[in-house]
mmCIF entry with sequence, helices, sheets and N, C-alpha, C, O atoms, coordinates in Angstrom:
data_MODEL
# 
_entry.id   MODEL 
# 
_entity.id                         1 
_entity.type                       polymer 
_entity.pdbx_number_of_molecules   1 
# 
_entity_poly.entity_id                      1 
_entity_poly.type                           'polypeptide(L)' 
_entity_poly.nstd_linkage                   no 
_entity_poly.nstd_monomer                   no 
_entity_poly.pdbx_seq_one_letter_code       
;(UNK)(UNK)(UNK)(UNK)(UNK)(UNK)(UNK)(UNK)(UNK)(UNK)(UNK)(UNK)(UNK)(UNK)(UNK)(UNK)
(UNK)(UNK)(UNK)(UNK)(UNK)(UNK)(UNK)(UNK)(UNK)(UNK)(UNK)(UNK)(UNK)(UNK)(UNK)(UNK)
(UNK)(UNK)(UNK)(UNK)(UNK)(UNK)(UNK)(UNK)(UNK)(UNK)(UNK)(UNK)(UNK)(UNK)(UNK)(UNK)
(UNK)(UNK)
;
_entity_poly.pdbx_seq_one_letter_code_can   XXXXXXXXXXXXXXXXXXXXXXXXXXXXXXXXXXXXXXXXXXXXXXXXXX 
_entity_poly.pdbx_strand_id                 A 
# 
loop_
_entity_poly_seq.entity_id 
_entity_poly_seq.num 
_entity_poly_seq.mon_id 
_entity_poly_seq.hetero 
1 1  UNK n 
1 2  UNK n 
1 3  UNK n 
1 4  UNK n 
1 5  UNK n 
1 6  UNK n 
1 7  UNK n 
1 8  UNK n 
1 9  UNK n 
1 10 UNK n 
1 11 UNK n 
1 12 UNK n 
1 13 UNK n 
1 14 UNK n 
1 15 UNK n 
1 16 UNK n 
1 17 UNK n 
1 18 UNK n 
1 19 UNK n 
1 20 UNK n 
1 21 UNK n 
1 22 UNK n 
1 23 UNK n 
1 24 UNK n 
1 25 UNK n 
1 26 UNK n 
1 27 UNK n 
1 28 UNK n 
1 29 UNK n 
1 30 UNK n 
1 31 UNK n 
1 32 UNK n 
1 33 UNK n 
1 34 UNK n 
1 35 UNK n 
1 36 UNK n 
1 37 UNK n 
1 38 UNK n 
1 39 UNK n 
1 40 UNK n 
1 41 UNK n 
1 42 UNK n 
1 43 UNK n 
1 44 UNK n 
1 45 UNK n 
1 46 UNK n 
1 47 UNK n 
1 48 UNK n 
1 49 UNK n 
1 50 UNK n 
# 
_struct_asym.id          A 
_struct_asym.entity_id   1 
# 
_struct_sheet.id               AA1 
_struct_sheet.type             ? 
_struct_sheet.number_strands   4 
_struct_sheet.details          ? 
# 
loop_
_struct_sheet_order.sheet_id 
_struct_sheet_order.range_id_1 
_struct_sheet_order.range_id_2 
_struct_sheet_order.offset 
_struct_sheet_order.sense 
AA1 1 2 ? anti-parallel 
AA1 2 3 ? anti-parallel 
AA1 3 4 ? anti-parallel 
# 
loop_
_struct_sheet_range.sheet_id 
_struct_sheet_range.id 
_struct_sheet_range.beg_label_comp_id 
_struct_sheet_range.beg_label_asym_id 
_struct_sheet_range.beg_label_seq_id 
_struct_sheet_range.pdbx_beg_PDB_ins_code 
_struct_sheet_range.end_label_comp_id 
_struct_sheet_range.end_label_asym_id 
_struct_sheet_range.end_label_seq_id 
_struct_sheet_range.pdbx_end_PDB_ins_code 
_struct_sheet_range.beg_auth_comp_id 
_struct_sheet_range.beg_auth_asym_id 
_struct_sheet_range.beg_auth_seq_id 
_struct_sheet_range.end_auth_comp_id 
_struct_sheet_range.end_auth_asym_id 
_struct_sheet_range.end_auth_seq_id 
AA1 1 UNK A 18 ? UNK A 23 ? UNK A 18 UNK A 23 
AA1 2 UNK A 3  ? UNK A 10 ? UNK A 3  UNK A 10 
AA1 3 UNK A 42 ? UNK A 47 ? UNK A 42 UNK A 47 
AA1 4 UNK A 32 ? UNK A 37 ? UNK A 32 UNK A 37 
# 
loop_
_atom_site.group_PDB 
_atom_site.id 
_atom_site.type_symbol 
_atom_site.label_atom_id 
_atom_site.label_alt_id 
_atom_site.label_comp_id 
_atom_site.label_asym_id 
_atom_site.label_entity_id 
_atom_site.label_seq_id 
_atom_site.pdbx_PDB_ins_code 
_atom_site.Cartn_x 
_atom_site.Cartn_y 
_atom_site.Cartn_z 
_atom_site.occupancy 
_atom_site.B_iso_or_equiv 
_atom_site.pdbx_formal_charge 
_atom_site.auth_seq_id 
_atom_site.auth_comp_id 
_atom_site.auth_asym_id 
_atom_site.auth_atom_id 
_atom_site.pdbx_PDB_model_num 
ATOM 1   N N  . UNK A 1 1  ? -9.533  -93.015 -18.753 1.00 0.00 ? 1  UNK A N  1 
ATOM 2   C CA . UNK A 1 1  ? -10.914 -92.881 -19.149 1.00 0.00 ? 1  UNK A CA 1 
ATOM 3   C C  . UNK A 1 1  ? -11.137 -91.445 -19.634 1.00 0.00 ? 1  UNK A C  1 
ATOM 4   O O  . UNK A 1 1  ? -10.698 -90.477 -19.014 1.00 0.00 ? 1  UNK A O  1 
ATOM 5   N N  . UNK A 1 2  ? -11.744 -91.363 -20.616 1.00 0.00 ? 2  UNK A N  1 
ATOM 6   C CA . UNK A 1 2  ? -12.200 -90.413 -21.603 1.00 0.00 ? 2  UNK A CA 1 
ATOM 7   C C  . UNK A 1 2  ? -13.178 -89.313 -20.799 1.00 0.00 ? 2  UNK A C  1 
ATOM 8   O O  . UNK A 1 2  ? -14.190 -89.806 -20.302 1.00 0.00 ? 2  UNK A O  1 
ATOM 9   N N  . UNK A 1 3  ? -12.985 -87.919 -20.627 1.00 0.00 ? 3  UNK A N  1 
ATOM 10  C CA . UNK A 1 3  ? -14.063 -87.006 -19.948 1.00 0.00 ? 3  UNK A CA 1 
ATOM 11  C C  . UNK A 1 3  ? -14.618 -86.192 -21.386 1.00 0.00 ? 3  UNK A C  1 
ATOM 12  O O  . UNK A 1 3  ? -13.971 -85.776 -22.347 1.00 0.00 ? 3  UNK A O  1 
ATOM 13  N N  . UNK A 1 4  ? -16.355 -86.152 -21.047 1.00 0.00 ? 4  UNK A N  1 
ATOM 14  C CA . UNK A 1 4  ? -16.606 -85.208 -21.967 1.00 0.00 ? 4  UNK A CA 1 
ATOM 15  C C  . UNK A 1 4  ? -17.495 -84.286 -21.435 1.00 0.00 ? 4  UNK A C  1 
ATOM 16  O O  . UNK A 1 4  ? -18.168 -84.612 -20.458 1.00 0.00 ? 4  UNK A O  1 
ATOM 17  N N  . UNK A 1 5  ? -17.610 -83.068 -21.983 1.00 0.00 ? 5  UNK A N  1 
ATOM 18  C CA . UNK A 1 5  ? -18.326 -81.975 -21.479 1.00 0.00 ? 5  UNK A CA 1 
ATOM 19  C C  . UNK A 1 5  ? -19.722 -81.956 -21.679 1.00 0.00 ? 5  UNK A C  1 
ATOM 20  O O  . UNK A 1 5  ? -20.139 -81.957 -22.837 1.00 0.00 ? 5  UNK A O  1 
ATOM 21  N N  . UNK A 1 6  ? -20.612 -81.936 -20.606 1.00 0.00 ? 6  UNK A N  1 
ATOM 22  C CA . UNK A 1 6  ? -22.281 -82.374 -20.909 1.00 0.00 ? 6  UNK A CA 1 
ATOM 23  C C  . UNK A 1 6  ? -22.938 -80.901 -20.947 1.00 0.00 ? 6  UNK A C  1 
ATOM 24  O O  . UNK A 1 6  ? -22.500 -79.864 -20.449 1.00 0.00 ? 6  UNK A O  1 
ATOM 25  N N  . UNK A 1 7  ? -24.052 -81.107 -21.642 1.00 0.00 ? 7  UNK A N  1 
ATOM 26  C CA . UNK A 1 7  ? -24.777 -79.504 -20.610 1.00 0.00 ? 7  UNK A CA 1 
ATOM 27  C C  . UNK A 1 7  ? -26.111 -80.019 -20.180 1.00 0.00 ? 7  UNK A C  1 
ATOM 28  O O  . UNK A 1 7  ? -26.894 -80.741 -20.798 1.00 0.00 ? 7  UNK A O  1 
ATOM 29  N N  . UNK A 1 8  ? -26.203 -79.504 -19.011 1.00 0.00 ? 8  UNK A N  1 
ATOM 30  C CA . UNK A 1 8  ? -27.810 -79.852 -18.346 1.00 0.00 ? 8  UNK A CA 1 
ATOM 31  C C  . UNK A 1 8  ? -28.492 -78.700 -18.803 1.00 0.00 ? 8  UNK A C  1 
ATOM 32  O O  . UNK A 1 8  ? -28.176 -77.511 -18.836 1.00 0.00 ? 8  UNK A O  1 
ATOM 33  N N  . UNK A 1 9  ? -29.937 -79.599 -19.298 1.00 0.00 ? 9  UNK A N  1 
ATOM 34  C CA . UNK A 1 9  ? -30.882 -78.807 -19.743 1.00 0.00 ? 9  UNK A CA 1 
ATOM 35  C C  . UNK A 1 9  ? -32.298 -78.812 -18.317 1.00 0.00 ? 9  UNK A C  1 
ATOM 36  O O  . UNK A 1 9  ? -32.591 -79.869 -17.758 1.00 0.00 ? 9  UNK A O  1 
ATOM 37  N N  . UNK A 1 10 ? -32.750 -77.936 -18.081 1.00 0.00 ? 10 UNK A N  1 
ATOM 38  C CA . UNK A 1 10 ? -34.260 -78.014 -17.329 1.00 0.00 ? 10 UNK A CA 1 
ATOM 39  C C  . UNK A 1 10 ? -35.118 -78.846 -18.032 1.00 0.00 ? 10 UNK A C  1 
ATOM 40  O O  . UNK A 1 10 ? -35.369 -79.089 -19.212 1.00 0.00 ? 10 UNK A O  1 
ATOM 41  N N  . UNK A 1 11 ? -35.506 -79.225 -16.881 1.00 0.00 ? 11 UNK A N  1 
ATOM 42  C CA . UNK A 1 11 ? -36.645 -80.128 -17.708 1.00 0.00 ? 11 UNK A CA 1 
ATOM 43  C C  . UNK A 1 11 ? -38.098 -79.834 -17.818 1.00 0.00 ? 11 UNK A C  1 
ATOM 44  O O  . UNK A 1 11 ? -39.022 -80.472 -18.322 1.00 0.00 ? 11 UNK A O  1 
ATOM 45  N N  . UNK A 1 12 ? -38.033 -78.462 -17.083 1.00 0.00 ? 12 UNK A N  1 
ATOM 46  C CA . UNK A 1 12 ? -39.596 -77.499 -17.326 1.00 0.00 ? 12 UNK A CA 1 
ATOM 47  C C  . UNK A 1 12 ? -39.863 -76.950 -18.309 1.00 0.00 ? 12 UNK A C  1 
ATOM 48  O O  . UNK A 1 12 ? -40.836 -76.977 -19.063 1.00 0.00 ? 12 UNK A O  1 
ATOM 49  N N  . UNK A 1 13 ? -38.350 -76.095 -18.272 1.00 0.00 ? 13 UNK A N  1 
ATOM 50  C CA . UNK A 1 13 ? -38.397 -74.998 -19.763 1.00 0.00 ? 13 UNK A CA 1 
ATOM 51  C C  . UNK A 1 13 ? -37.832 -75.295 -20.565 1.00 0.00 ? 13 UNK A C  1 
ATOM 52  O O  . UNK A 1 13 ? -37.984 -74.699 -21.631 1.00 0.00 ? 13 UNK A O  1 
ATOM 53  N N  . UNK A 1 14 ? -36.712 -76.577 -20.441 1.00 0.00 ? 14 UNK A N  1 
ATOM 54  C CA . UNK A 1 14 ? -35.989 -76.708 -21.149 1.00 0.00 ? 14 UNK A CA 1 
ATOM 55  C C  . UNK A 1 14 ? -34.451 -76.087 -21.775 1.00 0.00 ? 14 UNK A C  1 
ATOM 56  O O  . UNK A 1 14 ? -33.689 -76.393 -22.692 1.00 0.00 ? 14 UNK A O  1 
ATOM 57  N N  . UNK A 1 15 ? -34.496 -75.210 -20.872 1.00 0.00 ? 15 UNK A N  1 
ATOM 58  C CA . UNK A 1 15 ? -33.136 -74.284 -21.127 1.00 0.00 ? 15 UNK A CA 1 
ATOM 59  C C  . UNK A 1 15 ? -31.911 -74.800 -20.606 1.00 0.00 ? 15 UNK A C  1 
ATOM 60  O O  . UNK A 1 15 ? -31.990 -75.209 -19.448 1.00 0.00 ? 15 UNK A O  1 
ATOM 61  N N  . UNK A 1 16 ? -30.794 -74.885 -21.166 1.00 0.00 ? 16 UNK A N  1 
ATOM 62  C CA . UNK A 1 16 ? -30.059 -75.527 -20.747 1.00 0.00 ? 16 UNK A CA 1 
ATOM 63  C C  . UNK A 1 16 ? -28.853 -74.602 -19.987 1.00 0.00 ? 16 UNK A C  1 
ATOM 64  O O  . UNK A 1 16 ? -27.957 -74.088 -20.658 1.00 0.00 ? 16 UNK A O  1 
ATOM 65  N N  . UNK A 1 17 ? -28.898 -74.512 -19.133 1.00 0.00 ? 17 UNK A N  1 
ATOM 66  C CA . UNK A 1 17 ? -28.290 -73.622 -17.947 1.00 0.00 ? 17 UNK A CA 1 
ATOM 67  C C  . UNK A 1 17 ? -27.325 -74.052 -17.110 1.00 0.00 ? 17 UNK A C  1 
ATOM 68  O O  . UNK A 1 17 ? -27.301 -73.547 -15.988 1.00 0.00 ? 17 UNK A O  1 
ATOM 69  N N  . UNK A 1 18 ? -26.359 -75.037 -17.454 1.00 0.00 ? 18 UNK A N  1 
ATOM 70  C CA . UNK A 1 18 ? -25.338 -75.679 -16.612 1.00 0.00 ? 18 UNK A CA 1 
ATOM 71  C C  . UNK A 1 18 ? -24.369 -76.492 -17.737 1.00 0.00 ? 18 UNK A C  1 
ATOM 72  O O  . UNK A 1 18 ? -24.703 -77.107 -18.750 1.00 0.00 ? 18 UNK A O  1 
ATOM 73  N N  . UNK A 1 19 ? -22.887 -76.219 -17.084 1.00 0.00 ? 19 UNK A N  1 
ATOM 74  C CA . UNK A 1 19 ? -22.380 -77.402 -18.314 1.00 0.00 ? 19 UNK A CA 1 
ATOM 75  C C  . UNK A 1 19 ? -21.277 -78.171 -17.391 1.00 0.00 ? 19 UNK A C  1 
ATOM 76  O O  . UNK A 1 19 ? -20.565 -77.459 -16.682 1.00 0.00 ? 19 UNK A O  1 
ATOM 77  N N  . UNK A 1 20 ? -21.158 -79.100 -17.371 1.00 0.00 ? 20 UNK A N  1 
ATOM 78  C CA . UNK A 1 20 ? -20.439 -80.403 -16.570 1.00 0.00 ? 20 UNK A CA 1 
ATOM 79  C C  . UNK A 1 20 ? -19.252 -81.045 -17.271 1.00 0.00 ? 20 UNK A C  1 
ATOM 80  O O  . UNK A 1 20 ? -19.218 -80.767 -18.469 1.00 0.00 ? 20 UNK A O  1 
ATOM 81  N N  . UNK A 1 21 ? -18.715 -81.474 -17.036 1.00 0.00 ? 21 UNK A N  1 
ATOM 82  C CA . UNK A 1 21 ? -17.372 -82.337 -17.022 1.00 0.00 ? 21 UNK A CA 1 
ATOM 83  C C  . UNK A 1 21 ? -17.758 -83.733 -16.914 1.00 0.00 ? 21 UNK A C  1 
ATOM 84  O O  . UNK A 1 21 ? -17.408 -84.033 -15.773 1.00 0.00 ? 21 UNK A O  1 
ATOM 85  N N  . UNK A 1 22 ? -18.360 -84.912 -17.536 1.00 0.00 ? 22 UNK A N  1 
ATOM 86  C CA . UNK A 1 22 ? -18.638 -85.870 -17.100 1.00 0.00 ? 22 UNK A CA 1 
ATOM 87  C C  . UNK A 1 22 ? -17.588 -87.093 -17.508 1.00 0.00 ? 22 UNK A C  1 
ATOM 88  O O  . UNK A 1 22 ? -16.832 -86.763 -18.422 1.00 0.00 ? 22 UNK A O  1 
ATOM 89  N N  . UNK A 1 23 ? -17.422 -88.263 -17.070 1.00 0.00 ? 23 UNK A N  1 
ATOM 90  C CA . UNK A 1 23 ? -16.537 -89.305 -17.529 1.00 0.00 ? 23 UNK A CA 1 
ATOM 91  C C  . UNK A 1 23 ? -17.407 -89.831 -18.471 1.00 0.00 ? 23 UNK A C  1 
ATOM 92  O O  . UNK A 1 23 ? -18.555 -89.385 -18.460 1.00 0.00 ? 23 UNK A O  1 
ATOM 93  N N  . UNK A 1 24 ? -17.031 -90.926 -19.517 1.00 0.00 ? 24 UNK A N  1 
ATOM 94  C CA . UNK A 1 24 ? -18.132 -91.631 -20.420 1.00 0.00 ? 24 UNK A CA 1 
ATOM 95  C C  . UNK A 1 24 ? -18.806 -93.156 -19.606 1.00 0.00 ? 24 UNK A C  1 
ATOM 96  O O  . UNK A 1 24 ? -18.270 -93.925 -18.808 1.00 0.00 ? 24 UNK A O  1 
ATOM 97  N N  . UNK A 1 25 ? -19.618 -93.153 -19.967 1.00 0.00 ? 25 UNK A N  1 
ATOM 98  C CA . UNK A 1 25 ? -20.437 -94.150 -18.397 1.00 0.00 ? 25 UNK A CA 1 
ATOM 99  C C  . UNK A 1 25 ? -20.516 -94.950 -19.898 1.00 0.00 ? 25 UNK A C  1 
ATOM 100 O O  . UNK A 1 25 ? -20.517 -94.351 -20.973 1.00 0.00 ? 25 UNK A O  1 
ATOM 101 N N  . UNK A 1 26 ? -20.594 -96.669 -19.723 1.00 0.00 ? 26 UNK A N  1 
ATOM 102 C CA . UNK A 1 26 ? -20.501 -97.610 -19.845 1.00 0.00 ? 26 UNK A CA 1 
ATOM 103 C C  . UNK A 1 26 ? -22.301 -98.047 -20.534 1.00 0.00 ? 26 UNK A C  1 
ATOM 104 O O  . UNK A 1 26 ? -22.675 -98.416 -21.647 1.00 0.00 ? 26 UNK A O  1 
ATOM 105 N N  . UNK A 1 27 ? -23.060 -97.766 -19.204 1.00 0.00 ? 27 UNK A N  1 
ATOM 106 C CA . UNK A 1 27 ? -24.084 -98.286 -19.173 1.00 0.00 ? 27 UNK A CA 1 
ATOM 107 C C  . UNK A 1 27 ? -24.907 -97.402 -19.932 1.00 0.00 ? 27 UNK A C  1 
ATOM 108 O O  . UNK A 1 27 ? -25.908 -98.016 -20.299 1.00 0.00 ? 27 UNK A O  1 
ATOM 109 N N  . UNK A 1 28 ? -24.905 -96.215 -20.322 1.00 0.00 ? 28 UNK A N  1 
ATOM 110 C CA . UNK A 1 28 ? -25.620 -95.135 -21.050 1.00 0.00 ? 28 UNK A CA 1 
ATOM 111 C C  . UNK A 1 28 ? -26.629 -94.235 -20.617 1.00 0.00 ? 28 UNK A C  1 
ATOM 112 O O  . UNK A 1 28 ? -27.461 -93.629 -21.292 1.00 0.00 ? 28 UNK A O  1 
ATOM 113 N N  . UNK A 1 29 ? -26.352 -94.236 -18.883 1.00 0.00 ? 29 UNK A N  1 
ATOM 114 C CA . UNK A 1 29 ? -27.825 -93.577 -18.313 1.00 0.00 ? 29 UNK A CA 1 
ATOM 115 C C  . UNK A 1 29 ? -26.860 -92.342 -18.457 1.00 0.00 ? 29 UNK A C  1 
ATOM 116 O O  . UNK A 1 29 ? -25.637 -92.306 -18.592 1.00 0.00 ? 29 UNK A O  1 
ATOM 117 N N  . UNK A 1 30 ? -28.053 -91.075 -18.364 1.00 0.00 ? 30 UNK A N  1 
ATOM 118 C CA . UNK A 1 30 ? -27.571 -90.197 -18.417 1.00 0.00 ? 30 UNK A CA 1 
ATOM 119 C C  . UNK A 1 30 ? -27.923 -88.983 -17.159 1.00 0.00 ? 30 UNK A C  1 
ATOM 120 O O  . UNK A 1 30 ? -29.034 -88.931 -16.631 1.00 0.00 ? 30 UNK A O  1 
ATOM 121 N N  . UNK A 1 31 ? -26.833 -88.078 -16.806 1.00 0.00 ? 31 UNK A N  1 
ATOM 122 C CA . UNK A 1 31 ? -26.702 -87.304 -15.227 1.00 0.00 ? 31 UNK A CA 1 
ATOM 123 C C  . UNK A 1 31 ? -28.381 -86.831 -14.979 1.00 0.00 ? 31 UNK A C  1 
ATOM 124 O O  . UNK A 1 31 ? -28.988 -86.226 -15.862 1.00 0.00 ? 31 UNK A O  1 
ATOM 125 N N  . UNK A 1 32 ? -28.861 -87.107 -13.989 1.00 0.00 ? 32 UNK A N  1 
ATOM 126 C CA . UNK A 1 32 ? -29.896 -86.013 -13.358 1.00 0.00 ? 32 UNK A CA 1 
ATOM 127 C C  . UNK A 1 32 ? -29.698 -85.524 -12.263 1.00 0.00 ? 32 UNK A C  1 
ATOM 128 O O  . UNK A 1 32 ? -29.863 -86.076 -11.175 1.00 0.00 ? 32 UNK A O  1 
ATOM 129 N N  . UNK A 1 33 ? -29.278 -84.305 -12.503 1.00 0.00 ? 33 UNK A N  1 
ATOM 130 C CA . UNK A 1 33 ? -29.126 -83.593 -11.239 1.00 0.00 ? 33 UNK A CA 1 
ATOM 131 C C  . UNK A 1 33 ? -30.192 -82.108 -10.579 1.00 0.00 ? 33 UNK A C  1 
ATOM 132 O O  . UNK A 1 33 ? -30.391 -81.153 -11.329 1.00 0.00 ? 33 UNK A O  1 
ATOM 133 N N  . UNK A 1 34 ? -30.701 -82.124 -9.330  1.00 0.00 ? 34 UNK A N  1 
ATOM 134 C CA . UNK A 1 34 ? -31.689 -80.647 -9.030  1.00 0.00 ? 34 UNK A CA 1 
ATOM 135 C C  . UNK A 1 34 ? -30.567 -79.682 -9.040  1.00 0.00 ? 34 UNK A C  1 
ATOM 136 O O  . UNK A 1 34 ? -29.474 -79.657 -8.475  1.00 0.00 ? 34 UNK A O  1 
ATOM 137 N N  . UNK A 1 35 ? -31.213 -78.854 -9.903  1.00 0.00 ? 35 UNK A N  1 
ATOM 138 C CA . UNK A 1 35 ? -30.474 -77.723 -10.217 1.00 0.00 ? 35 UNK A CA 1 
ATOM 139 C C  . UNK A 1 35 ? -31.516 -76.477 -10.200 1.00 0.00 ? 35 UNK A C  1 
ATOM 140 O O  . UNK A 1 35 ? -32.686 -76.507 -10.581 1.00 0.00 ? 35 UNK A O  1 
ATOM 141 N N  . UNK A 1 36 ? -30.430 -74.808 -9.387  1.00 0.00 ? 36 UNK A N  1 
ATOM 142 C CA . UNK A 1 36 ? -31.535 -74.168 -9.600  1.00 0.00 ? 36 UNK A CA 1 
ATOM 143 C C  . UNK A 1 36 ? -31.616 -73.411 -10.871 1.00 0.00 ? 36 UNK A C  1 
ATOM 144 O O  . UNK A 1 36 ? -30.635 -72.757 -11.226 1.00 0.00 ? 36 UNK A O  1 
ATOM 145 N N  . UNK A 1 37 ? -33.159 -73.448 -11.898 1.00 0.00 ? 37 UNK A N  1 
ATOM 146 C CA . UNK A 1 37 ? -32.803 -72.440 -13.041 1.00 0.00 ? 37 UNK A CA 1 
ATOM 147 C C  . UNK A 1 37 ? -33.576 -71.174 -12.666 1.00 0.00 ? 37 UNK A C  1 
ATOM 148 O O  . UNK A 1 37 ? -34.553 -70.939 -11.955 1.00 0.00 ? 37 UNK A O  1 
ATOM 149 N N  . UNK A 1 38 ? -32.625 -70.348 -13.542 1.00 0.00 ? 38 UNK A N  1 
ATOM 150 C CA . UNK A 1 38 ? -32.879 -68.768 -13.196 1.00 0.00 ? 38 UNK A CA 1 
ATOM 151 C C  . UNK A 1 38 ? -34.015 -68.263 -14.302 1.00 0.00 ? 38 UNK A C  1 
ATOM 152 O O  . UNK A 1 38 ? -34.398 -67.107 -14.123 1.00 0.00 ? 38 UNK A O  1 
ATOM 153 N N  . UNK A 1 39 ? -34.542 -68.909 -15.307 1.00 0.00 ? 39 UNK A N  1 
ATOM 154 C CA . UNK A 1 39 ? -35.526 -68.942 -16.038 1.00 0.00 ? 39 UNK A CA 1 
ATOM 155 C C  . UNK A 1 39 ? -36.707 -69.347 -14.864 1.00 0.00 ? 39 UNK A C  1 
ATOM 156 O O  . UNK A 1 39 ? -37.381 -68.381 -14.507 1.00 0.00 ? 39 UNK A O  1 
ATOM 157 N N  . UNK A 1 40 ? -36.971 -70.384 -14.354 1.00 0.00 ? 40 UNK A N  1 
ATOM 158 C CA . UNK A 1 40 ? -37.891 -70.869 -13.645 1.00 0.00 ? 40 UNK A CA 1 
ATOM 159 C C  . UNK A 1 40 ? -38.530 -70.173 -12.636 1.00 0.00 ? 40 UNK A C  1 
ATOM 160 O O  . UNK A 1 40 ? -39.735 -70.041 -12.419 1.00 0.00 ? 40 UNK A O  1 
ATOM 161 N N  . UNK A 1 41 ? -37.264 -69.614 -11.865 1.00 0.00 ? 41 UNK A N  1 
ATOM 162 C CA . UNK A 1 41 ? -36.469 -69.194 -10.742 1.00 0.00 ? 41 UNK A CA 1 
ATOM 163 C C  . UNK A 1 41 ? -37.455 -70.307 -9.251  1.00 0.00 ? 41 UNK A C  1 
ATOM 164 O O  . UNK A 1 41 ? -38.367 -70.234 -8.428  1.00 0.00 ? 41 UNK A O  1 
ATOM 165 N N  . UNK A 1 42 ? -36.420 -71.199 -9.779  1.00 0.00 ? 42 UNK A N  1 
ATOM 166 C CA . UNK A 1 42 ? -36.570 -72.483 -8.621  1.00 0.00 ? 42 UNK A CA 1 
ATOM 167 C C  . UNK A 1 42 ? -35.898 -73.613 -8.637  1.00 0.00 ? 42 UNK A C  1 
ATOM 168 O O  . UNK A 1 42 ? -35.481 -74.032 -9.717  1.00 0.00 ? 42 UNK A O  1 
ATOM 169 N N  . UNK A 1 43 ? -35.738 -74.101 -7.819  1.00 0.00 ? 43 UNK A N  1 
ATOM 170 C CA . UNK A 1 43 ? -35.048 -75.646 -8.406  1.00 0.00 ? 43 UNK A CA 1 
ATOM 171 C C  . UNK A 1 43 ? -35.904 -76.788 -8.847  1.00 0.00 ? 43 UNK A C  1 
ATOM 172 O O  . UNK A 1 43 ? -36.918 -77.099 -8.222  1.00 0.00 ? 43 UNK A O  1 
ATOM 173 N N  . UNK A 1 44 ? -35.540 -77.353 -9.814  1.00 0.00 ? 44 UNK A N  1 
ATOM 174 C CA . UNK A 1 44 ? -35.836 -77.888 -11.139 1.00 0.00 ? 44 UNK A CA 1 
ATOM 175 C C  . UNK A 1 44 ? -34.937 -79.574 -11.329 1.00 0.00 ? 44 UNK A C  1 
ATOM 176 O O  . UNK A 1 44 ? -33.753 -79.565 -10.991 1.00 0.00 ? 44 UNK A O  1 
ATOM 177 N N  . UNK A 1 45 ? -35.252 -80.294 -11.609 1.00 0.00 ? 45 UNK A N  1 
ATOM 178 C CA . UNK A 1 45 ? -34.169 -81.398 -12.633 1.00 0.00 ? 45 UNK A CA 1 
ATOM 179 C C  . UNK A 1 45 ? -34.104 -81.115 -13.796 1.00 0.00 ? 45 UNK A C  1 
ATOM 180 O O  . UNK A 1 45 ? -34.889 -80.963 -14.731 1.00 0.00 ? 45 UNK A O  1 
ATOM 181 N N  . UNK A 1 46 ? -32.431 -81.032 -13.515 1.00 0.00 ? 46 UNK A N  1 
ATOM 182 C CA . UNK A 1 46 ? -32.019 -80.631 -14.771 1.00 0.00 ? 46 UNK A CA 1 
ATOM 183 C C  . UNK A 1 46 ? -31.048 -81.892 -15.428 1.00 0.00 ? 46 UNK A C  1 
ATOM 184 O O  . UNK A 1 46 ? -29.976 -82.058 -14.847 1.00 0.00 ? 46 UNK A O  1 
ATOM 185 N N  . UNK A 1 47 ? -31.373 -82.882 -16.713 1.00 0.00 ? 47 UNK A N  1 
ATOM 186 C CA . UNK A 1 47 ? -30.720 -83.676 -17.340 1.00 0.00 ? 47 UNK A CA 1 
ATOM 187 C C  . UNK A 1 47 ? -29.638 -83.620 -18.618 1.00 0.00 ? 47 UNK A C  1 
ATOM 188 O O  . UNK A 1 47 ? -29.541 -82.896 -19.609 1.00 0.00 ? 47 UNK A O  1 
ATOM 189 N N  . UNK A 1 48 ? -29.047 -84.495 -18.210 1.00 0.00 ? 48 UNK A N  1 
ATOM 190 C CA . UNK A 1 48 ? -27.678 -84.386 -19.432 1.00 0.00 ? 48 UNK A CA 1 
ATOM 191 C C  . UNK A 1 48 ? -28.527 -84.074 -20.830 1.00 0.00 ? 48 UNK A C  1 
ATOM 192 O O  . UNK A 1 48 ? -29.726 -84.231 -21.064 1.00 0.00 ? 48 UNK A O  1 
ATOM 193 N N  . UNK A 1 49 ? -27.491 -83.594 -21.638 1.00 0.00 ? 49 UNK A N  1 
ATOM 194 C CA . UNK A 1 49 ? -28.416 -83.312 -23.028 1.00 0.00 ? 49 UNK A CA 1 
ATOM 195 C C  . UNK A 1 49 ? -27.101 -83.884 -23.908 1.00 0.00 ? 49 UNK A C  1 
ATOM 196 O O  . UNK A 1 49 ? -26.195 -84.393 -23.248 1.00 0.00 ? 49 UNK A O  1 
ATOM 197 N N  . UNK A 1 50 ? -27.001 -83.841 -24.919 1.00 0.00 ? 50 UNK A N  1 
ATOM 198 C CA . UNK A 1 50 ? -25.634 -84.225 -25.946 1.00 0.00 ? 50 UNK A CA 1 
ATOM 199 C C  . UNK A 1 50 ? -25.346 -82.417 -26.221 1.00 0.00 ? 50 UNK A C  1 
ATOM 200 O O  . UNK A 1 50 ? -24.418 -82.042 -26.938 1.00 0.00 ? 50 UNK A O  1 
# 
């Protein structure tokens, strides 16, 4: 199975401040993970972006 590199973006500010390793998912949902951003300075959900 195929890995591709994601980047999580905030979903406050929008900055995308994290980048992941993900496998390719089947079904097409995409990662949400709380993450803390240093723009915000707090933790935030931060979602896959292309």
């Amino acid at each position: 199975m195929a890995t591709k590199k994601a980047a999580l973006a905030c979903t406050v500010c929008g900055s995308r401040n994290y980048s992941k390793a993900v496998s390719e998912n089947k079904h097409g949902s995409r990662l949400e993970i709380n993450k803390f951003c240093k723009y915000c300075n707090k933790y935030t959900l931060h979602k896959e972006t292309k």
